[in-house]
Every structure is written in structure tokens, then in C-alpha cells.
C-alpha positions as CSV (number, residue, x, y, z in Angstrom):
1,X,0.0,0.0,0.0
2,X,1.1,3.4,-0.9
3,X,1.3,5.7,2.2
4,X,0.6,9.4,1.7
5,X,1.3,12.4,4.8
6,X,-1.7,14.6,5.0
7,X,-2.2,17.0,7.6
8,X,-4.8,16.5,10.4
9,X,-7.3,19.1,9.3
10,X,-7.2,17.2,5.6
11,X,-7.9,13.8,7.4
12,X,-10.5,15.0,9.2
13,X,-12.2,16.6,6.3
14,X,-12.1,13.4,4.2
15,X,-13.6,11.4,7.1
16,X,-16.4,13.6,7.7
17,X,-16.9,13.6,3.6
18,X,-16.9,9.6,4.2
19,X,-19.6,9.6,6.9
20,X,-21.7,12.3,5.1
21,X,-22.0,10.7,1.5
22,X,-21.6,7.1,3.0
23,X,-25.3,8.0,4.8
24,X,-26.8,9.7,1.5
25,X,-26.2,6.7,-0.2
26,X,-27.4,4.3,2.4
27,X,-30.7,6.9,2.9
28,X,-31.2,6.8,-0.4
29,X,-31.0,3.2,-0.9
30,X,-33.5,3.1,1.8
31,X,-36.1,5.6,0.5
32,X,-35.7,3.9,-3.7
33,X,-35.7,0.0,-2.9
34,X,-37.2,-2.7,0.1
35,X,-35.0,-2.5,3.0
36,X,-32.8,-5.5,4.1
37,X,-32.1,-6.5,7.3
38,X,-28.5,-5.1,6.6
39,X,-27.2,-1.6,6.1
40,X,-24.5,-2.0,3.9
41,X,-22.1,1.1,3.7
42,X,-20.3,1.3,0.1
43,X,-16.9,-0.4,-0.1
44,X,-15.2,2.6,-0.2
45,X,-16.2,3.5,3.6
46,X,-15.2,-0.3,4.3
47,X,-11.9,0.5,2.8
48,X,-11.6,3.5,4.9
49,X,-12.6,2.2,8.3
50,X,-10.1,-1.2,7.8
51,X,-7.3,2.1,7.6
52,X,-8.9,3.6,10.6
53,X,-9.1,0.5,12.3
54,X,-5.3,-0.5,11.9
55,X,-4.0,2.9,12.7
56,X,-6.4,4.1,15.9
57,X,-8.6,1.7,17.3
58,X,-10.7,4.1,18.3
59,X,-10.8,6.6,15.9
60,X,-12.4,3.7,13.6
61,X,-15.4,3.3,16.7
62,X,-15.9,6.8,16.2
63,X,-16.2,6.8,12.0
64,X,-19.1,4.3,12.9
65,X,-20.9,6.6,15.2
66,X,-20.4,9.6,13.1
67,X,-21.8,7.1,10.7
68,X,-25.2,6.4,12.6
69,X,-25.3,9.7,14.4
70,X,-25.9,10.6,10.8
71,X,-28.5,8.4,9.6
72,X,-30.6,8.8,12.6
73,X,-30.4,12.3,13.6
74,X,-28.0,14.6,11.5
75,X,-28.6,14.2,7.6
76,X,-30.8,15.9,6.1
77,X,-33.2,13.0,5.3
78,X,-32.6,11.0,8.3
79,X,-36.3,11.8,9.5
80,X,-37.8,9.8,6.3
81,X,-36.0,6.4,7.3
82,X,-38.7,4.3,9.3
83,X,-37.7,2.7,11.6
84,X,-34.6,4.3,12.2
85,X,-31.6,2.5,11.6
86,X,-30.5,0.2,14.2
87,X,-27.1,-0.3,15.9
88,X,-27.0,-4.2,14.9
89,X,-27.6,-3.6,11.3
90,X,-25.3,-1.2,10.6
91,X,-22.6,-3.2,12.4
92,X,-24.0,-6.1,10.3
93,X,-24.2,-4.3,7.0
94,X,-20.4,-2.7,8.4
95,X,-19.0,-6.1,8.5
96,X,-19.6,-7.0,5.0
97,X,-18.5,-3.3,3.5
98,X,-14.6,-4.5,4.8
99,X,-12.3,-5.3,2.1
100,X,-11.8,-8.9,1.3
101,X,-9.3,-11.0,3.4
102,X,-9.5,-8.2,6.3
103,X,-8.9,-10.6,8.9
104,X,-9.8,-8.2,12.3
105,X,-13.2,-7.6,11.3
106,X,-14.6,-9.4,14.3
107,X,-12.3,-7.8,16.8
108,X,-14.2,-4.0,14.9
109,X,-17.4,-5.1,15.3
110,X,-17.0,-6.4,18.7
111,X,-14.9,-4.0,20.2
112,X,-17.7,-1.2,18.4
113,X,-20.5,-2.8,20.0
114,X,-18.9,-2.8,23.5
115,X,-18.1,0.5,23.4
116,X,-20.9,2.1,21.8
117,X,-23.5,-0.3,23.0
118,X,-24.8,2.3,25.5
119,X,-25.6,4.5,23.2
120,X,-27.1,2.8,20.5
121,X,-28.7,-0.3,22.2
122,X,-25.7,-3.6,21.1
């Protein structure tokens, strides 16, 4: 993998770009087709929260509660998603958004649900 140095500011800006259009896509998946069981978040957010994950533990937890912070209160169209989204099926639809042969996506999700469990009922 090719390693690029970008300043914090820029990170932060491209995560929060990540969690905003990763939840119009997933809203508007919702609102155009039958809902599954599973919100899947695009590969590119999988691809971006495996990075997280292997660099900051816990700045990866927090991508996924901007992420559902976003699709039940803060975008735009969250309101229009009944029932709001719930904390196991984002973590399911999370799971399966991870790039192929990532081999700590059980650690994520676990470690996710314990720590934001409280909040989001895991």
C-alpha cells in the first residue's frame, strides 16, 4: 500500500466527507428500494474504516458513530427512514463493506459494540 502524509485538518475533512455521502447513499438506498435487514455502507467506507481501524482503534469506533449519528439524527433525510436505523444492522451491514481477506473484522465489530453499546442499544 502506498502511504501518503496529510495534515490532520485534511484527514478530518475526508472522514467527515466519508460519513456524510456514505449516509446519502445508504438513505437513499432506503427511500428507492425494500429495506434488508442489513445496512450496507459502500466499499469505499469499508476501505476507509479497515485504515482507521489498523491505525487508531478508536478513531475507527468513532467513524461508525459519526456514521449512525448521521443516519438517525444529523442528515438531512434521516427523519424519512422508518424505523430508524439500528445499531445491529449497521454493524452487520459494516461487517460486509470490509475489504476482502481483512482478517480483524470481528475484533471492529466487537470491540464497536462494546463501546458504543450504550448508546445505541448492542
Amino acid at each position: 500500500m502506498d502511504t501518503v502524509v496529510v495534515p490532520r485538518s485534511v484527514l478530518s475533512a475526508l472522514r467527515q466527507a466519508s460519513v456524510a455521502g456514505t449516509a446519502t447513499v445508504l438513505i437513499d438506498r432506503f427511500r428507492t428500494t425494500a429495506r434488508e435487514a442489513v445496512a450496507r455502507p459502500p466499499a469505499a467506507y469499508g476501505e476507509i474504516l479497515a485504515w482507521l481501524w489498523q491505525t487508531d482503534a478508536d478513531a475507527a469506533v468513532i467513524h461508525i458513530a459519526d456514521l449512525m449519528k448521521q443516519l438517525r439524527e444529523h442528515h438531512p433525510l434521516a427523519h424519512v427512514v422508518t424505523p430508524p436505523v439500528g445499531f445491529g444492522e449497521l454493524l452487520d451491514g459494516v461487517r460486509e463493506c470490509l475489504p476482502a481477506g481483512f482478517a480483524q473484522a470481528d475484533l471492529l465489530i466487537s470491540y464497536t459494540r462494546t463501546s458504543l453499546g450504550d448508546f445505541y442499544g448492542g
